[in-house]
C-alpha positions in Angstrom: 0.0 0.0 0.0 1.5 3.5 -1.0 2.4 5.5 1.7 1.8 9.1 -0.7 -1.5 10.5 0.6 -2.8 12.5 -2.0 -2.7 16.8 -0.8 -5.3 18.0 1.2 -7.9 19.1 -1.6 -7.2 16.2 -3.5 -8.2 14.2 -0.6 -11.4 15.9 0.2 -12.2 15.4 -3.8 -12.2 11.8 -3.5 -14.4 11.4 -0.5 -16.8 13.7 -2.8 -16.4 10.6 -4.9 -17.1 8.2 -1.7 -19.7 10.1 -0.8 -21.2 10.0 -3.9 -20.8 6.2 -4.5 -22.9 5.5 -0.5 -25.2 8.0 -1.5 -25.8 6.4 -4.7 -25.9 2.6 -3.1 -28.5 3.9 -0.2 -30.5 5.8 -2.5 -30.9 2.2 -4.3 -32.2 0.6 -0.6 -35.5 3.0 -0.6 -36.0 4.6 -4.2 -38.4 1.5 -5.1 -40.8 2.8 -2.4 -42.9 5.3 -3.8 -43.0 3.3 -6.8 -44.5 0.4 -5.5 -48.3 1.3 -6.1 -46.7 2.0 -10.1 -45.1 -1.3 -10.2 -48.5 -2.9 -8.9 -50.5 -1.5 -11.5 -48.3 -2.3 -14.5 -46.5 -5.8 -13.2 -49.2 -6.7 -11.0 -47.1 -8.8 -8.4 -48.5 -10.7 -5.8 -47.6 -9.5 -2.3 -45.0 -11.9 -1.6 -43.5 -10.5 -4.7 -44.1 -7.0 -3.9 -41.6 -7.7 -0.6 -38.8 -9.7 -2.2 -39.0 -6.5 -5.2 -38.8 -4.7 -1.9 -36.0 -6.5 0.1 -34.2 -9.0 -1.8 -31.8 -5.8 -2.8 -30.6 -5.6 0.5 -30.8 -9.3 1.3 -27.8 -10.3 -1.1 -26.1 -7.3 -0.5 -25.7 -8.2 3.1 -25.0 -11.8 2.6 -22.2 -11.0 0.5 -20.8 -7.7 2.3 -18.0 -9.4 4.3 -16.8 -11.7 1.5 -16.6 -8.3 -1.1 -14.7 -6.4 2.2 -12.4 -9.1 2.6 -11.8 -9.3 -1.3 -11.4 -5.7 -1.4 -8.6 -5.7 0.9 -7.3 -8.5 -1.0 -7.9 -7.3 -4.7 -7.3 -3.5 -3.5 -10.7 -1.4 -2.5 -10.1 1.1 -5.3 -10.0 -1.9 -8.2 -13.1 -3.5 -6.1 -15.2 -0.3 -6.0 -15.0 0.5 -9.8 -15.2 -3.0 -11.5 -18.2 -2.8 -8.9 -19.9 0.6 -10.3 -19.8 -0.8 -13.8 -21.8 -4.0 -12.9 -24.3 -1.7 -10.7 -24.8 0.3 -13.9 -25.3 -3.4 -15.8 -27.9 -4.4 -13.3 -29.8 -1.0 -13.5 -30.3 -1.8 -17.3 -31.8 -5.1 -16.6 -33.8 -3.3 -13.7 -35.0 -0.7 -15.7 -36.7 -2.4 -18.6 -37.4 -5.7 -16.3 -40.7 -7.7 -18.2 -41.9 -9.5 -15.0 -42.0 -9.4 -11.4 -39.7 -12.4 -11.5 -37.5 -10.7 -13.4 -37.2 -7.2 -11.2 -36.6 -9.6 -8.3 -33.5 -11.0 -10.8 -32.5 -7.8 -11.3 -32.7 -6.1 -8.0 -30.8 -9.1 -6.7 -28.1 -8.6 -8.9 -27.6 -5.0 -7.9 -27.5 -6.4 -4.6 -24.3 -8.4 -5.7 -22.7 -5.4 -7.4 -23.4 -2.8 -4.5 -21.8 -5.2 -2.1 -18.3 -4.3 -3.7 -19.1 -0.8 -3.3 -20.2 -0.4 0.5 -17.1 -1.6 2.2 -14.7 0.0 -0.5 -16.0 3.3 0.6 -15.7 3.3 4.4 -12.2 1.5 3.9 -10.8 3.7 2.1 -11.2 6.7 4.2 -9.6 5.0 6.1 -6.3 5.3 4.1 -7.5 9.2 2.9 -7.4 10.2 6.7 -4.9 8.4 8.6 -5.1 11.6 11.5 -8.3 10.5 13.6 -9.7 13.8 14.0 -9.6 14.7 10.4 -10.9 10.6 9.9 -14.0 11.7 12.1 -14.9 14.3 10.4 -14.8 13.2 7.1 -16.7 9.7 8.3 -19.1 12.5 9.3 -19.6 13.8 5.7 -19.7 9.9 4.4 -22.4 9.5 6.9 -24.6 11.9 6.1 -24.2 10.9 2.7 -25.2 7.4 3.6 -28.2 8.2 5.5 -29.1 11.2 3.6 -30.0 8.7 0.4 -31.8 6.1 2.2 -33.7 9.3 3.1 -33.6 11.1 -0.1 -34.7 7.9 -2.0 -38.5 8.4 -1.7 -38.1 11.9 -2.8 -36.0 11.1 -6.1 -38.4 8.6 -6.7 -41.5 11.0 -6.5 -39.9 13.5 -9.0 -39.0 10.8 -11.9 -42.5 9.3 -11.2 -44.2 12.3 -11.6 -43.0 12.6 -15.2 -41.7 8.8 -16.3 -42.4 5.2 -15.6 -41.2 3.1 -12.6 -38.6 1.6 -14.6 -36.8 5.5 -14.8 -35.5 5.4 -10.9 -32.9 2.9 -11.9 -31.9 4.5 -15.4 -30.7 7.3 -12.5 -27.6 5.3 -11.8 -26.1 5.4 -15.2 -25.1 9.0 -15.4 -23.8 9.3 -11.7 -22.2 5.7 -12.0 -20.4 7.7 -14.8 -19.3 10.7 -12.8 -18.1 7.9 -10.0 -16.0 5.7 -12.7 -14.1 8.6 -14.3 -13.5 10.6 -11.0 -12.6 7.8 -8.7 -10.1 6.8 -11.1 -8.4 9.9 -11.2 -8.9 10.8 -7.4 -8.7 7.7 -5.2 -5.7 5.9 -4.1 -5.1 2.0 -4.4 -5.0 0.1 -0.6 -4.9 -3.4 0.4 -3.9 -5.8 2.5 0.0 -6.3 2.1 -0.2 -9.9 3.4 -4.1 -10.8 2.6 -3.5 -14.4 2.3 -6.1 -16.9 1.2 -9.2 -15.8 0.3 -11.3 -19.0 1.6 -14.3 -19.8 -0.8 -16.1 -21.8 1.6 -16.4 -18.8 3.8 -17.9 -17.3 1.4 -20.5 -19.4 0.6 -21.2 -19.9 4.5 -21.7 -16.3 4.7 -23.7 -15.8 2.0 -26.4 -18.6 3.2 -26.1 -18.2 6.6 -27.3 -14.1 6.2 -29.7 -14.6 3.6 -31.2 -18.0 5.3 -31.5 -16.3 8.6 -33.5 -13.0 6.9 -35.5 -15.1 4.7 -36.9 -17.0 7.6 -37.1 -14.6 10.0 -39.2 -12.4 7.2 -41.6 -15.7 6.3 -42.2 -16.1 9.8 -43.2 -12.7 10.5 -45.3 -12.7 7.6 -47.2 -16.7 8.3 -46.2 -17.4 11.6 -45.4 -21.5 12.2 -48.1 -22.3 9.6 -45.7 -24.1 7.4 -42.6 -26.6 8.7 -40.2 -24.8 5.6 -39.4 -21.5 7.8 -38.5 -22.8 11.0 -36.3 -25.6 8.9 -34.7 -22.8 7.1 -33.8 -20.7 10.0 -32.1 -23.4 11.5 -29.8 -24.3 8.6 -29.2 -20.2 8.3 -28.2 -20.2 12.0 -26.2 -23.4 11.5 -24.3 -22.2 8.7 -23.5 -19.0 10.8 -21.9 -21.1 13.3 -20.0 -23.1 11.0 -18.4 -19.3 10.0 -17.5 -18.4 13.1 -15.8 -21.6 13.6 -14.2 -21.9 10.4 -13.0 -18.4 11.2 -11.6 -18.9 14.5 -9.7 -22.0 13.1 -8.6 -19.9 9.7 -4.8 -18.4 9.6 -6.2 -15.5 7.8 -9.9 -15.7 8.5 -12.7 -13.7 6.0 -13.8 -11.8 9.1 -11.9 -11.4 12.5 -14.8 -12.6 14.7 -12.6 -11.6 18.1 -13.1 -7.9 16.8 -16.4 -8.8 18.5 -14.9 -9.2 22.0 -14.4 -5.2 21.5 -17.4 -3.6 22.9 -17.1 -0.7 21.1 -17.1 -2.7 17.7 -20.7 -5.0 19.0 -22.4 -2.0 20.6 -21.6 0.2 17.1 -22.7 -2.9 14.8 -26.0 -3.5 17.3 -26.5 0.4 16.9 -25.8 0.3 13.3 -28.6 -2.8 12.6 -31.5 -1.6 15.0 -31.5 1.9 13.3 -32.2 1.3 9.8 -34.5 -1.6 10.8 -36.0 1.3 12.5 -35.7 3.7 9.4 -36.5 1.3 6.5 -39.5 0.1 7.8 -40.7 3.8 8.5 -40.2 5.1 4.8 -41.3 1.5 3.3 -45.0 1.5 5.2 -45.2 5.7 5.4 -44.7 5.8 1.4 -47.8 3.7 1.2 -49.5 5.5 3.7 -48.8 9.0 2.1 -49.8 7.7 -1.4 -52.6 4.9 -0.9 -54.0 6.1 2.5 -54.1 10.1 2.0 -54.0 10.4 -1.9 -51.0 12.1 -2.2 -49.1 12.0 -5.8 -45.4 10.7 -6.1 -43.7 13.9 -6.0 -45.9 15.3 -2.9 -45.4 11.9 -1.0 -41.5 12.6 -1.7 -41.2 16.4 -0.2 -43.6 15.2 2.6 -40.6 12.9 3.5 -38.1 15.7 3.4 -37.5 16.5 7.2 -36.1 13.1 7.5 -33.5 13.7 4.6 -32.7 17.1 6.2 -31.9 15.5 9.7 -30.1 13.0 8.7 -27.5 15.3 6.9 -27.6 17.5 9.6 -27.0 14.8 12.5 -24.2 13.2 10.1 -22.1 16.4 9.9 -22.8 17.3 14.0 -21.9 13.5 14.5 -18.3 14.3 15.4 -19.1 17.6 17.5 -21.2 15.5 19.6 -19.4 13.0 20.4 -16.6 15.1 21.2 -18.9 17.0 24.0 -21.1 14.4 25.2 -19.0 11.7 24.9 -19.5 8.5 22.7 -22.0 6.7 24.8 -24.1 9.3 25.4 -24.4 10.5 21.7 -25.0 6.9 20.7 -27.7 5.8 22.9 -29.3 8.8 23.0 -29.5 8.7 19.0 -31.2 5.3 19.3 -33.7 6.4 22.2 -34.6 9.9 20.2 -35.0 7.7 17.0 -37.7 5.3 18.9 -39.3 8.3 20.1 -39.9 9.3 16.6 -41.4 6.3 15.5 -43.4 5.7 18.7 -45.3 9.0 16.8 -46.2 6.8 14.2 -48.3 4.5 16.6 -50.5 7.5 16.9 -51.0 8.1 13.1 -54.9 8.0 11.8 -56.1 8.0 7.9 -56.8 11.9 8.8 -53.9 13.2 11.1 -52.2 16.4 10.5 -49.2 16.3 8.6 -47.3 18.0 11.6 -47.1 14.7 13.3 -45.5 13.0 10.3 -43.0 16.0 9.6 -42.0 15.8 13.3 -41.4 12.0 13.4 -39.6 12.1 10.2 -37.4 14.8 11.1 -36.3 13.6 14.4 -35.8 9.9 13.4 -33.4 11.1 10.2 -31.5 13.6 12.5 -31.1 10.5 15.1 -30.4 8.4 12.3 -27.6 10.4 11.2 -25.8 10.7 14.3 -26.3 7.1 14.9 -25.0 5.7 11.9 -22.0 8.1 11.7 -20.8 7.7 15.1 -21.5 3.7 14.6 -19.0 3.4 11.5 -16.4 5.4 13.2 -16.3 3.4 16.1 -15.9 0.2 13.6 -13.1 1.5 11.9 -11.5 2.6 14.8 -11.6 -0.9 16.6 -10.0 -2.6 13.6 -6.0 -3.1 12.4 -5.5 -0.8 9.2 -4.7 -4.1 7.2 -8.6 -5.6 8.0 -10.1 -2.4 7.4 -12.2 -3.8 4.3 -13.3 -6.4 6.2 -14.4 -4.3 9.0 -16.1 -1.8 7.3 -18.3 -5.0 5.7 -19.0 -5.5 9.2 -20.7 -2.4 10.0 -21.8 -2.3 6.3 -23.5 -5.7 6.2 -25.4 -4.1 9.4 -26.7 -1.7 7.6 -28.1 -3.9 4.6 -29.5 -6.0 7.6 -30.9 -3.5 8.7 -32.7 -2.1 6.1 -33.7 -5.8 4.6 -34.9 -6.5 8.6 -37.0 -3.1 8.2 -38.7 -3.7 5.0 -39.3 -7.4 6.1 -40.1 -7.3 9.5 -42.5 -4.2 9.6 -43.8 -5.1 6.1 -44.4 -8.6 7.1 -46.3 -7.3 10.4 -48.3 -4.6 8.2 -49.3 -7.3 6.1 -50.1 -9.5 8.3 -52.3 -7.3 10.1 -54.1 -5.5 7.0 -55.1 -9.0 6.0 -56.2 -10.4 9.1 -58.5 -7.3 9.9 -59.5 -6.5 6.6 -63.2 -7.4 5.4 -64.2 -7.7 2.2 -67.7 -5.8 1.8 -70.6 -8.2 0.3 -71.3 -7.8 -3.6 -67.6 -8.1 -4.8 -66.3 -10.6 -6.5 -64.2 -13.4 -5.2 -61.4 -12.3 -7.4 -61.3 -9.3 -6.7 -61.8 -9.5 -3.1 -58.5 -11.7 -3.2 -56.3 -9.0 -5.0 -57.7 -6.7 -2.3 -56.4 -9.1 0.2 -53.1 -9.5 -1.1 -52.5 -5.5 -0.6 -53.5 -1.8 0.0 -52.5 -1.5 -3.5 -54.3 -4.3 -4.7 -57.2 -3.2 -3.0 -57.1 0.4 -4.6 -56.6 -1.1 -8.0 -59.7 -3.5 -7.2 -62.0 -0.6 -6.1 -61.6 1.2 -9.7 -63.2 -2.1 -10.9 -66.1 -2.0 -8.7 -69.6 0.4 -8.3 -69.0 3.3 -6.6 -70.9 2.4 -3.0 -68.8 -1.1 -2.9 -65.4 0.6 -3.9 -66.0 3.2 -1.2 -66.9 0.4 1.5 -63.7 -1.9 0.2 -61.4 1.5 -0.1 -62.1 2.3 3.9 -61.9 -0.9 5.0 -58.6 -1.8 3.1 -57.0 1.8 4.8 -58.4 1.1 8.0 -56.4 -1.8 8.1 -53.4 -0.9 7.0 -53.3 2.1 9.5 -54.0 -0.2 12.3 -51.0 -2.3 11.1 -48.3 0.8 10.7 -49.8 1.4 14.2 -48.5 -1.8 15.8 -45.6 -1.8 13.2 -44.1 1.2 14.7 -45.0 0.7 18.2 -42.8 -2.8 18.0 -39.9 -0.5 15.8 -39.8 1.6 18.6 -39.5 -0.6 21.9 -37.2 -2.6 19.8 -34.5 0.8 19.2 -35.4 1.7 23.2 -33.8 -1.9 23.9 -30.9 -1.1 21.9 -30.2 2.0 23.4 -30.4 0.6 26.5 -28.1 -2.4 25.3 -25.3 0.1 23.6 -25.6 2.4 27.6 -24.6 -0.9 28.9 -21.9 -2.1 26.5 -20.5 1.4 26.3 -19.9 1.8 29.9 -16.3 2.6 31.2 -15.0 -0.3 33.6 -13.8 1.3 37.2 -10.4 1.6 37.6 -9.5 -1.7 40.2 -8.8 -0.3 43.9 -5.0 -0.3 44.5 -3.8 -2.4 47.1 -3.3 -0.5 51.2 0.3 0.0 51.8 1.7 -2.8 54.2 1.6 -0.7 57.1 -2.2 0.3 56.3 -2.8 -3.3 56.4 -1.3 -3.5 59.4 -2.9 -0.4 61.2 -6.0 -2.1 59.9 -5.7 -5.6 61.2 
């Protein structure tokens, strides 16, 4: 690895070009959402589909997160992140003009596979831009706010290209800043990697991979049909198994995929628990709100998109004051106080009706993405700064793959529980047909497409009773997001606690006097 840091405005160019890559990848996690009633309409997916158009994106980026880090600081994190933008740009093709629901799944998983080498390049790399911590902080500060700023900004890029073009047009986005990102980040960004990366073992990799995505996909089924079916709980266990059989393997390993014992750090778990619980928290927010604003209150794309604002706007301001924070109230403080202000926010969902003000939402939203921001920030920084220089790939698809988790875990968990609910409560008024009673079922979507289909007393009936439902789910959805981010604030207090200093022993004489 080259020792010749680039100057000082040199440097800060290429984390412009980081910034825009993690901008570009999180923008990816939530852009689909205000699209989904579009994609309904025209691909008519059922709504199993609709999730897995929803999640698989993050699901295969996170199963493959620590085997691209580990390449990456193999390969060289610079190599890794642009072979990796030109096959994101690939996959947004194949998303763009995707046929079938089948195929959008295909195609949103393969972006999954190509984003995966971009995430850990990123955070790894400024790594080696920075090497003074203070100057590291702050530009981690700027990369966070850039991360959590697009999972935020999504919805809103969304509602402007679906105001004037098809669903398909939020992926045909990529190309031109994938271009800006290829030529730029050649010129800018320095090669790093491992200088003894050894063997880069395939099994790992494959363990990984199923162990992540077996876990999520269960977890997600079972949220969604409970122990109705013998296939989930068999699944989970083979996920979990295959997660042990890592962490073995890795322990055993000369020059393991991940360093598990980074683990025994508390700073490094409490950062990756913080990291997980607050984009569960956030995804499932803008996936179930974006519905809300669009099915629920009639809002168009672009509307739905600036109502979601104040959380964009907080999370680039808590990204930037990350740093500052931390520096005053100390890391544990800012931390768990991010995660408790961030299930505050969402707690304000619970109280959400079909006609509430939009001052409720615009407070929620903007106190969850200022949270978030701080959060997420201060949570990479303290990953990067547990791990060796030589790992720092690796670790950065540590804290990464937390994130992807996160936002899969979001989409699946709180979509799965909004579903569940919407179709449990939801009663299909007399005089409709069975068919489309059953698309109503399947979704609030479904059952707003079904209602243009039916007289206008029945459609009115079917259209209150659908929303009705799907409040009362986002209700109980947030309410569980909530106590679940009060937990891990409580969790991160605990972990984050400084030991006591151990008494010194009394003097003999003391010990004397005293005996």
């Amino acid at each position: 690895m080259s020792t010749n840091l680039p100057v000082t405005n040199r440097r800060w160019a290429g984390l412009g070009v980081l910034v825009l890559a993690v901008t570009l990848v999180a923008v990816d996690a939530t852009v689909l959402s205000l699209a989904i009633p579009s994609i309904s309409e025209t691909l008519r997916p059922s709504g199993t589909q609709l999730l897995w158009i929803g999640d698989v994106y993050s699901f295969v980026l996170a199963g493959l997160l620590v085997s691209m880090g580990a390449l990456s600081d193999r390969l060289g994190r610079k190599r890794v992140l642009l072979v990796g933008s030109a096959a994101f740009g690939a996959a947004s093709l194949l998303a763009a003009y995707a046929p079938s629901p089948g195929w959008l799944i295909l195609a949103r998983a393969l972006l999954g596979v190509a984003g995966a080498t971009i995430m850990p390049s990123t955070l790894s790399l400024i790594r080696t831009l920075f090497p003074d911590a203070r100057e590291r902080a702050t530009a981690i500060g700027i990369w966070g706010a850039g991360a959590t700023a697009g999972a935020a900004l999504g919805p809103l890029v969304g509602g402007v290209l679906l105001e004037h073009f098809w669903w398909g047009s939020v992926f045909l986005l990529n190309l031109p800043v994938l271009a800006l990102l290829l030529v730029f980040g050649a010129w800018l960004l320095p090669e790093s990697r491992d200088p003894r990366p050894g063997r880069w073992d395939v099994l790992s990799v494959f363990l990984s991979m199923a162990g992540v995505i077996g876990v999520v996909y269960a977890i997600k089924e079972l949220a969604a049909d409970g122990l109705s079916s013998w296939s989930s709980p068999l699944v989970l266990l083979l996920g979990a198994g295959a997660l042990l059989w890592f962490v073995r393997r890795q322990l055993r390993l000369e020059t393991p995929l991940l360093d598990v014992r980074l683990f025994t750090d508390r700073r490094f778990t409490a950062a990756v628990v913080a990291s997980l619980t607050a984009l569960i928290g956030l995804s499932g927010v803008i996936f179930c709100v974006s519905q809300y604003l669009q099915l629920v209150r009639g809002y168009a794309p672009l509307t739905a998109g600036l109502a979601e604002m104040p959380a964009f706007v907080g999370a680039v301001v808590g990204g930037l004051l990350t740093a500052r924070l931390a520096r005053r109230a100390g890391n544990r403080a800012a931390l768990a106080g991010g995660l408790f202000a961030m299930g505050a926010g969402i707690a304000l969902l619970g109280l959400v009706r079909q006609d509430s003000a939009y001052l409720l939402f615009g407070a929620s939203f903007l106190v969850v993405g200022t949270a978030e921001g701080v959060v997420y920030t201060l949570a990479s920084d303290l990953v990067l700064g547990s791990a060796p220089a030589d790992k720092a790939g690796a670790a950065s698809a540590v804290s990464e793959t937390a994130y992807e988790l996160g936002t899969a875990l979001g989409i699946a968990l709180v979509g799965s529980v909004v579903t569940a609910i919407y179709a449990g409560g939801f009663t299909v008024p007399s005089g409709t047909p069975a068919e489309t009673g059953e698309q109503a079922r399947e979704s609030l979507g479904g059952a707003v497409e079904a209602a243009g289909a039916l007289p206008g007393p029945v459609a009115d009936q079917l259209l209150d009773g659908a929303r009705t439902s799907f409040v009362h789910g986002m209700n109980v959805a947030a309410w569980l997001a909530a106590a679940l981010l009060l937990a891990a604030a409580a969790l991160c207090w605990r972990f984050l606690r400084t030991p006591k200093a151990p008494t010194a022993p009394a003097p003999a004489e003391d010990r004397q006097l005293v005996a």
